[in-house]
N, C-alpha and C positions, 0 to 999 in steps of 0.2 A: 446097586451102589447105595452106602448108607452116608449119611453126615451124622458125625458122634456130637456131642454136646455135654463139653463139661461145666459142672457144676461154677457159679460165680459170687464171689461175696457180697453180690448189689442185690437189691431187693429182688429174687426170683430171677433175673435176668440169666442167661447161660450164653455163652461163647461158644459162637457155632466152629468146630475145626473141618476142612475141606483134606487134613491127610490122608483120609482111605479113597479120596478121588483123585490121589494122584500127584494134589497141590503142593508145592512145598512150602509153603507158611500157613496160616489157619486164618479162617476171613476174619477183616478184625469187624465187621457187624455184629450185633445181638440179635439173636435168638428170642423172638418173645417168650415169655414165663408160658407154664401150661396153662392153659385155659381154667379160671377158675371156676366152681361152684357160683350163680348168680346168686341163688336164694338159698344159703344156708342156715338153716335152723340156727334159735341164741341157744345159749345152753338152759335157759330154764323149759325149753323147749323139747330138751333130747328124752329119751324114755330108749328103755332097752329094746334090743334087734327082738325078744320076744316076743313082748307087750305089742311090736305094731305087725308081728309076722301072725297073728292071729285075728289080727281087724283085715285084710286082705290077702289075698292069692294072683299071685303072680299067671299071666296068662300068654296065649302067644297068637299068632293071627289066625290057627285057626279056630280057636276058640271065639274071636272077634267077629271072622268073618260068619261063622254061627250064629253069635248073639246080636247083631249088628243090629236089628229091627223091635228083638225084644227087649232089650233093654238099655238106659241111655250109654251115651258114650259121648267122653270130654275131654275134650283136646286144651289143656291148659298153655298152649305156646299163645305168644303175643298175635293177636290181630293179621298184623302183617305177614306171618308165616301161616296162618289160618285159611285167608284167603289164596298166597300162593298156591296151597293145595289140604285138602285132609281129608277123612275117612270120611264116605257119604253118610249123612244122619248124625254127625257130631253138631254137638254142643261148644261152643266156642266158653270157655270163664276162664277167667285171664288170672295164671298164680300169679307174674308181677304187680298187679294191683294191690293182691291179698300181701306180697310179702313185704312192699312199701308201706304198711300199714303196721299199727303198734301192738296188733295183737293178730297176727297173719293165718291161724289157726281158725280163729272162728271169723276173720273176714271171708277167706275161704270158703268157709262153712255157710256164712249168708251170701254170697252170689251163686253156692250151689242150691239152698233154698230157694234164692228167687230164680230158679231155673225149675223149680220143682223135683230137685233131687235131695231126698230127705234121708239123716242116719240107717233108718234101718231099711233104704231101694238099694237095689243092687245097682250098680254102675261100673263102666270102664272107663279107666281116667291115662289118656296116652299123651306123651310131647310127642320132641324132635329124638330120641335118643334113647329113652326114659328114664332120665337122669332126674328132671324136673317132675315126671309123671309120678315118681318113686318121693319125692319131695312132698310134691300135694297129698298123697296118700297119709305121709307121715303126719300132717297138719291135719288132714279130716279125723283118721286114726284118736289123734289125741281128744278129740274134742267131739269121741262118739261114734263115727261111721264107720259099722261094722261089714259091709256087704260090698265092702269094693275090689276090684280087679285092676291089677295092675298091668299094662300092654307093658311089659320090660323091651322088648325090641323097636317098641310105638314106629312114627314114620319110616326112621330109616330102615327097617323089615318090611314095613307094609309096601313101599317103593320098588322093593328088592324083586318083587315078582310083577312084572308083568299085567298080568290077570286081574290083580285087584282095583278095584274102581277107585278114583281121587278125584275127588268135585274141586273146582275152582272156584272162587265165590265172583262174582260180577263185578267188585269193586275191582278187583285186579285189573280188569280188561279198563274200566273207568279212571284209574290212575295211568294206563299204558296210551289211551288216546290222548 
C-alpha cells in the first residue's frame, strides 16, 4: 500500500491523502517537505558536470574494499554518525565545518591537508548516502584535487553486505554508559 502526497501551496509542505488505503477523507496532517540538500554549493561555486567528472571517478565497495589499506579513505559525515559506525581505516573530516564556513571549498581543502591528504594523493571520500561524499568532491575538485574517488553507494552499500567490517569508535560505547 502506497500514501499519495499531493503537492501544497505552503512552503514545501505536501498533504498526505490515506484514499488508496481505503480512508474515506485524507489525513489532514502534513507530510514533511523532502529532505533537503544540507550543504549545497553558492552559485559562484558550481562549475559544469564536466569540469568536476574529470577531477574524480566514481567507485563501488569493491574497489574500496581493495584499496582500503593503500590509500586514505574519508568519511565526511558529522562525528556522531562516525563513531556509530564506518569503514575501518577511515579518516574522520567533517564537510559541515568546511560548509559553515565562508569559503567551504578550500576549508575543506585545509582539514584535508592537515590530515595529510594533498591535491595530487589519491583518496576515497564516502558519507551516509553519497550525496555529501559527491558534494565534498565537488569542493576539493574546484580548488585542485585531482586523484579522488568517489564511494557513490558510501555507508548505506558498505552495510548492505554482511561481510564488510565496520569499526565502532570507543566514544559510542562512552556516551552509552
Amino acid at each position: 500500500m502506497s500514501v499519495s502526497a499531493a503537492p501544497s501551496a505552503t512552503m514545501g509542505a505536501r498533504r498526505c491523502s490515506a484514499r488508496r488505503l481505503g480512508m474515506a477523507a485524507p489525513l489532514s496532517r502534513r507530510c514533511p517537505a523532502p529532505f533537503p540538500f544540507l550543504f549545497p554549493m553558492r552559485p559562484e561555486q558550481r562549475f559544469s558536470e564536466g569540469d568536476v567528472m574529470r577531477a574524480y571517478q566514481v567507485v563501488d565497495a569493491d574497489y574500496v574494499e581493495r584499496e582500503r589499506g593503500s590509500m586514505p579513505l574519508v568519511d565526511v559525515r558529522p562525528p556522531l554518525l562516525y563513531d556509530a559506525g564506518h569503514i575501518p581505516t577511515a579518516l574522520n573530516v567533517r564537510l559541515d565545518v568546511a560548509a559553515a564556513s565562508d569559503d567551504p571549498a578550500e576549508t575543506l581543502a585545509e582539514l584535508f591537508r592537515g590530515e595529510g591528504i594533498f591535491p595530487e594523493d589519491a583518496v576515497i571520500v564516502y558519507c551516509q548516502s553519497g550525496i555529501h561524499a559527491k558534494i565534498a568532491c565537488d569542493y576539493l575538485a574546484s580548488v585542485g584535487y585531482t586523484e579522488l574517488r568517489l564511494y557513490a553507494g558510501s555507508m548505506n552499500d558498505w552495510v548492505g553486505d554482511p561481510a564488510r567490517p565496520v569499526e565502532v569508535s570507543e566514544a559510542v560505547f562512552a556516551r552509552a554508559s
